[in-house]
N, C-alpha and C positions, 0 to 999 in steps of 0.2 A: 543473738545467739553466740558471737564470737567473743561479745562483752569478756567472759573469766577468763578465757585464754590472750585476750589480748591486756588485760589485768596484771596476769601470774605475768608474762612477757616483759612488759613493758617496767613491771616492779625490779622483775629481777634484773634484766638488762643495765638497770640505775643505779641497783644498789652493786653489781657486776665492775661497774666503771669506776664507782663513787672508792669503794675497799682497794681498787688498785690506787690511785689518784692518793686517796690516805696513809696509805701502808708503806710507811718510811723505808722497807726495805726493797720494794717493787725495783727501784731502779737504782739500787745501790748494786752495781758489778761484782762485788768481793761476797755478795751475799748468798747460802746456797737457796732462798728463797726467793731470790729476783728474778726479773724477766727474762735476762742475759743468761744466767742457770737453767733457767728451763728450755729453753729456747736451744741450748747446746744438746741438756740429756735427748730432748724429743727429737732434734736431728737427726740421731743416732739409727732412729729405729723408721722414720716416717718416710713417708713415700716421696713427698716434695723435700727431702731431707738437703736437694740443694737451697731451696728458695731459706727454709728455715735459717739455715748456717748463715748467709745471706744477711737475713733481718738480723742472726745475731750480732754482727759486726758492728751492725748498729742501732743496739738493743734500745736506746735509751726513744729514740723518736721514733723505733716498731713498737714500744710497747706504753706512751704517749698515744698512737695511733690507736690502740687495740683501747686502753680504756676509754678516750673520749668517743673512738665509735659504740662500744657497748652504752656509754653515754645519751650519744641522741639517738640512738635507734631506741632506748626505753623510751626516751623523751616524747621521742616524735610519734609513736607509738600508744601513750598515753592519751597524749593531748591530741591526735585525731589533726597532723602536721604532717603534710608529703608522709600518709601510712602507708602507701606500696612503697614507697622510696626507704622508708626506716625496715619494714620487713624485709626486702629486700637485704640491705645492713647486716641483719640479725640473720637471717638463711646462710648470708657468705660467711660472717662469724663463726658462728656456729659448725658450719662445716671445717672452715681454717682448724678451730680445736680436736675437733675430731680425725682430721688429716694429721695434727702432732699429738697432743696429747692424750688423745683417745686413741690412736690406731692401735696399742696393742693390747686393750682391753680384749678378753677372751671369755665366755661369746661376749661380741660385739654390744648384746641390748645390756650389757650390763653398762655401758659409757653412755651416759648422760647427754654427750654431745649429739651424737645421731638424732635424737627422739627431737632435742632442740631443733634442729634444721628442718625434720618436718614441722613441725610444732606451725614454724615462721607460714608455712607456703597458705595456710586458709587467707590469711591477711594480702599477703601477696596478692592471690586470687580474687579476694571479696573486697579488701579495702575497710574499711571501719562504717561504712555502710551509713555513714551521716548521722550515727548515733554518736553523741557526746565529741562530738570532730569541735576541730578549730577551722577544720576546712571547707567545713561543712558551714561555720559562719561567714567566712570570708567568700563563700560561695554566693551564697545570701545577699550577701551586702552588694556584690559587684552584679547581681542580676537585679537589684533596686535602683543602684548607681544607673542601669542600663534602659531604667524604666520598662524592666520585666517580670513578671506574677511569678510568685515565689517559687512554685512548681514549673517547671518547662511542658510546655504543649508540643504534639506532633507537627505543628505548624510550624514551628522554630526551624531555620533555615541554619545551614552548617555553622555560617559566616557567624552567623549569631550565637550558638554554641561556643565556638574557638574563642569570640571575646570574651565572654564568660571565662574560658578557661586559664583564656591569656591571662586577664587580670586577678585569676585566686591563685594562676601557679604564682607570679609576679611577685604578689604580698606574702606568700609564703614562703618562697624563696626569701623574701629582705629579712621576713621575721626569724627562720629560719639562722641566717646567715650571721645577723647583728647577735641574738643569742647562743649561736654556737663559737662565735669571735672572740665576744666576753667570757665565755667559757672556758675557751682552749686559756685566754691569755692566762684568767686568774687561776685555772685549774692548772697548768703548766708551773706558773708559780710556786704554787703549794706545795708540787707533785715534788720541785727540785729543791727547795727551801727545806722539807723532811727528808732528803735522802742527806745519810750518812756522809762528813767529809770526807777527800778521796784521801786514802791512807789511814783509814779510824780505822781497819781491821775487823770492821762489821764481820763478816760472811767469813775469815780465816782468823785461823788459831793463833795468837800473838802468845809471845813469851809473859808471862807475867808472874811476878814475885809468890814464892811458895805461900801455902798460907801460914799462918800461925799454928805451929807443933801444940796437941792436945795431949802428947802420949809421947813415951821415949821412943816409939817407932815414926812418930811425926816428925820428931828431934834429927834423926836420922833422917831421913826424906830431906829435908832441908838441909843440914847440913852437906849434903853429897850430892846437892844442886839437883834435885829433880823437880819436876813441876808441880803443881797442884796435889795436897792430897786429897783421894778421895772419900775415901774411905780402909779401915783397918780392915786386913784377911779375914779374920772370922768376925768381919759383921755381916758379910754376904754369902748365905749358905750355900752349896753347889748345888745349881740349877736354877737360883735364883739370882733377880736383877734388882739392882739399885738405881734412883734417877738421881741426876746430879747437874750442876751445872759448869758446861766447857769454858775453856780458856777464853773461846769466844762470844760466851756471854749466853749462848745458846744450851738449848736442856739435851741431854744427854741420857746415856743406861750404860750402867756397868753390869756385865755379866758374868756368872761365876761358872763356868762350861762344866770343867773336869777340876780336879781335884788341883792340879799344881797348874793352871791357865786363867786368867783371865782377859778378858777382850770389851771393849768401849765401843760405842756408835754411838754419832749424832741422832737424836730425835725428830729431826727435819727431816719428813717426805719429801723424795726427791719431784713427786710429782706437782706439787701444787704448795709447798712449802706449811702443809698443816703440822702439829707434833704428833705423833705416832704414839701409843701405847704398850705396852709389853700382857702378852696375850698365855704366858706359859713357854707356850714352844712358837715362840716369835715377836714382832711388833705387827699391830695392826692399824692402819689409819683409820682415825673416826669419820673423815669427810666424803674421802670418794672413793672408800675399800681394800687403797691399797694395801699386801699384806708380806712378810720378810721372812724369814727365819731368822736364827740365833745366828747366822753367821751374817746377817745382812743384808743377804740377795733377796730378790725380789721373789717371793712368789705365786702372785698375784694380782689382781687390778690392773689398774692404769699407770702404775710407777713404773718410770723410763731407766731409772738405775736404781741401783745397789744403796742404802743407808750409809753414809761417810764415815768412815773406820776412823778412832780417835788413838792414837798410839798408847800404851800403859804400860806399868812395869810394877809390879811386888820391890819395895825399897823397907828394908826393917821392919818389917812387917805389917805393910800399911802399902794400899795401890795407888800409884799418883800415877798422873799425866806425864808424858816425852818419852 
């Protein structure tokens, strides 16, 4: 009966670890979609707001930590491997997010994390129940090893029990350990070999050369040293927004407020580093709801700050960047 829940669990848990472990910008520090960034915004607001600051300092081996545990608690979880132990895992997980990044979802069942923490405790409690276990083989084996009937009888004395269990936690434990070693090393590798070098300017806004003038108001924007153009005045009607891409490589929205104003924001959610969309009267995140207004602020979901203001200016009649 736990089979789908411990299914969905164990899938997600994997591909949870696996996207951070990938995601070149995960532990890139300069980046506002890294671990280090989030980890500061969630501070802010969360209740363990010391411990969080804490792991930020040293975001690079918390957030190492946090994907190879969502790791083998799929793992362990799947394959039917120390499963109170990996649920276990996955309950504290789960909860950690929901203590940062979820605390200031409003109401609360709208954040993901909660539902996950109970989701963990059936397993917890029942265990994988010797269906499709690996534990449930190694069980096997060490009560044949013991010259004992597959099933245990009321006759079975403690003594005899405990070896049984001695030697499945034993082997699970080694299998465990030798697969989670190879793990960490090669996944470590991978994780630091994709993150940005330090000074590439991933995650901030570098100076870079204006583009190429398309129009004598472009001409002008360059010549009078301003940044990036992005766009000419009247291509962005008032009220509407343009998406463009930032100095730092990242996607962007220009917005056209009032009549003689305009204003820029990053498209990175502060919460989870997804791009946000432009909704009319705001940006909305497609992944876990957070929602903005035109100036920014958050107002809604689980996003811990404000969309990152990109400075701009009207040059000859055309908006560029600085």
């Amino acid at each position: 009966m736990l089979l789908p829940l411990r299914a969905f669990l164990g899938v997600t848990f994997v591909y949870a670890g696996l996207s951070k472990i990938l995601d070149r910008h995960y532990l890139d520090a300069a980046s506002p979609q890294g671990v280090h960034a989030q980890m500061v915004h969630a501070a802010v607001t969360s209740p363990i707001g010391w411990l969080v600051t804490l792991s930020a300092d040293h975001a690079t081996i918390t957030g190492l930590a946090i994907a190879f545990g969502e790791l083998a608690v799929g793992v362990g979880v799947l394959l039917g491997l120390l499963t109170r132990l990996a649920a276990l895992g996955g309950l504290l997980l789960a909860l950690s997010f929901f203590l940062t990044v979820s605390w200031t979802t409003s109401p609360y069942y709208y954040g993901p994390d909660i539902v996950f923490a109970f989701a963990w405790t059936p397993l917890l409690l029942a265990g994988d129940g010797g269906v499709y276990s690996l534990g449930a083989t190694l069980r096997a084996r060490a009560r044949a090893e013991l010259g004992l009937p597959a099933e245990p009888s009321p006759r079975e004395t403690l003594a005899v029990q405990d070896a049984v269990e001695r030697r499945t936690l034993v082997r699970s434990g080694l299998i465990a350990g030798v697969a989670g070693g190879l793990s960490v090393i090669g996944g470590t590798a991978l994780a630091l070999a994709r993150r940005p070098p330090s000074g590439s300017g991933s995650g901030t806004a570098q100076p870079t050369p204006a583009a190429t003038p398309a129009s004598g108001g472009s001409t002008a924007a360059a010549s009078s040293g301003a940044g990036n153009v992005i766009a000419a005045v009247s291509a962005v009607a008032q009220g509407q927004a343009k998406s463009f891409t930032a100095p730092d490589g990242q996607p962007a929205y220009l917005l056209h407020p009032s009549a003689d104003s305009f204003v820029a924001f990053s498209a990175i959610c502060t919460h989870q580093g997804c791009t946000v969309q432009f909704a009319g009267d705001g940006f909305q995140c497609p992944c876990h709801g957070a929602t903005y207004d035109t100036k920014g602020q958050v107002t809604g979901g689980p996003a811990p700050a404000p969309l990152t203001e990109i400075p701009v200016k009207v040059v000859g009649g055309d908006v560029v960047t600085g």
